[in-house]
C-alpha positions as CSV (number, residue, x, y, z in Angstrom):
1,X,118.0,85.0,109.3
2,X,116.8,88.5,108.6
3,X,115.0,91.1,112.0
4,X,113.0,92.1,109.8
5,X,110.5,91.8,106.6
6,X,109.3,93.9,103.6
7,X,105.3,94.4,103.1
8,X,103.7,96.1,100.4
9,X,101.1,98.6,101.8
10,X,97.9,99.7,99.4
11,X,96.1,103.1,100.3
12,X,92.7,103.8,98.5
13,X,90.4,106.7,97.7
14,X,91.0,109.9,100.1
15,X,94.3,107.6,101.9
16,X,96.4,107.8,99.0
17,X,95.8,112.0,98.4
18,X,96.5,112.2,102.4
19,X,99.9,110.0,101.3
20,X,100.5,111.5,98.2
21,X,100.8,108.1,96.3
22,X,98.9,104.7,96.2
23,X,101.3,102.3,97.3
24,X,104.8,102.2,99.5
25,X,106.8,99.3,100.8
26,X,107.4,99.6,104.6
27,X,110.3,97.6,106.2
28,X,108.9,96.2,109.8
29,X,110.3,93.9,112.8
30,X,109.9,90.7,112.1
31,X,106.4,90.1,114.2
32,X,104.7,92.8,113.3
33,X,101.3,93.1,113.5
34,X,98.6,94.7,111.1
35,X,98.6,97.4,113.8
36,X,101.7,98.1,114.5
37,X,102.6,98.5,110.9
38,X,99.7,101.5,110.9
39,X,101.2,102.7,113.7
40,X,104.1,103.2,111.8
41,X,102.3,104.7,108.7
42,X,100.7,107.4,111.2
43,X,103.9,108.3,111.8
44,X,105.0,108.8,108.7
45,X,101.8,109.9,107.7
46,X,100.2,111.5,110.1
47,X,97.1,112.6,108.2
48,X,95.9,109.3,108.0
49,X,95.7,108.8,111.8
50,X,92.4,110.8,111.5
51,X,90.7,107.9,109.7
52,X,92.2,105.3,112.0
53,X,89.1,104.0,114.1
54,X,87.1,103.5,110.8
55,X,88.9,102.0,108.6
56,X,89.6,98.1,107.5
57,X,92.5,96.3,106.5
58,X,93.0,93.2,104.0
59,X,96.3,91.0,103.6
60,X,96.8,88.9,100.7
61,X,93.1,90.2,99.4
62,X,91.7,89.0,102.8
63,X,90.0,90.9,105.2
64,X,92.0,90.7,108.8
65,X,91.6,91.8,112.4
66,X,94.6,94.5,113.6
67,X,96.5,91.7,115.2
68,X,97.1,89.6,112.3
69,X,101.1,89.7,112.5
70,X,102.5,90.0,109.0
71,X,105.1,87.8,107.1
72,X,107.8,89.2,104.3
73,X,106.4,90.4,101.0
74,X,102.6,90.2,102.7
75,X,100.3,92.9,100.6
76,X,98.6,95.2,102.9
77,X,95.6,97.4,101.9
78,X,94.2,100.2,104.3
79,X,91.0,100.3,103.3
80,X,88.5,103.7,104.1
81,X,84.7,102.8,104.2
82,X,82.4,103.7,101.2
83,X,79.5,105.9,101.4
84,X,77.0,106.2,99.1
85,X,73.4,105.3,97.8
């Protein structure tokens, strides 16, 4: 049986021009959380650690909590709130 699992991550509106690109797969531990897979975005990505604290997360279209631990081929979408009148 395989350490570790595959999740597709999603990055909207500013996100993906911090990341340069709207979606990459990330390869994680097996038992990773919602949080530690942003962890390990941030460090990839460091720009997006600004936004941390105010943004929200969705797997499989659902909105989570951080500690949601993720299973293979899960779809993860960092999400930045919306502003606006």
């Amino acid at each position: 049986m395989s350490q570790s699992i595959e999740v597709r991550v999603l990055f909207f509106s500013s996100l993906a021009a911090r990341v340069g690109r709207r979606e990459v797969t990330l390869e994680l531990d097996r038992g990773s959380t919602v949080q530690s897979a942003f962890e390990t975005l941030c460090a990839h990505y460091p720009d997006i650690a600004k936004a941390g604290r105010t943004l929200a997360f969705a797997v499989n279209h659902v909105y989570v909590n951080p500690g949601l631990t993720l299973q293979n081929h899960d779809e993860l979408a960092i999400i930045q709130p919306v502003s606006g009148g």
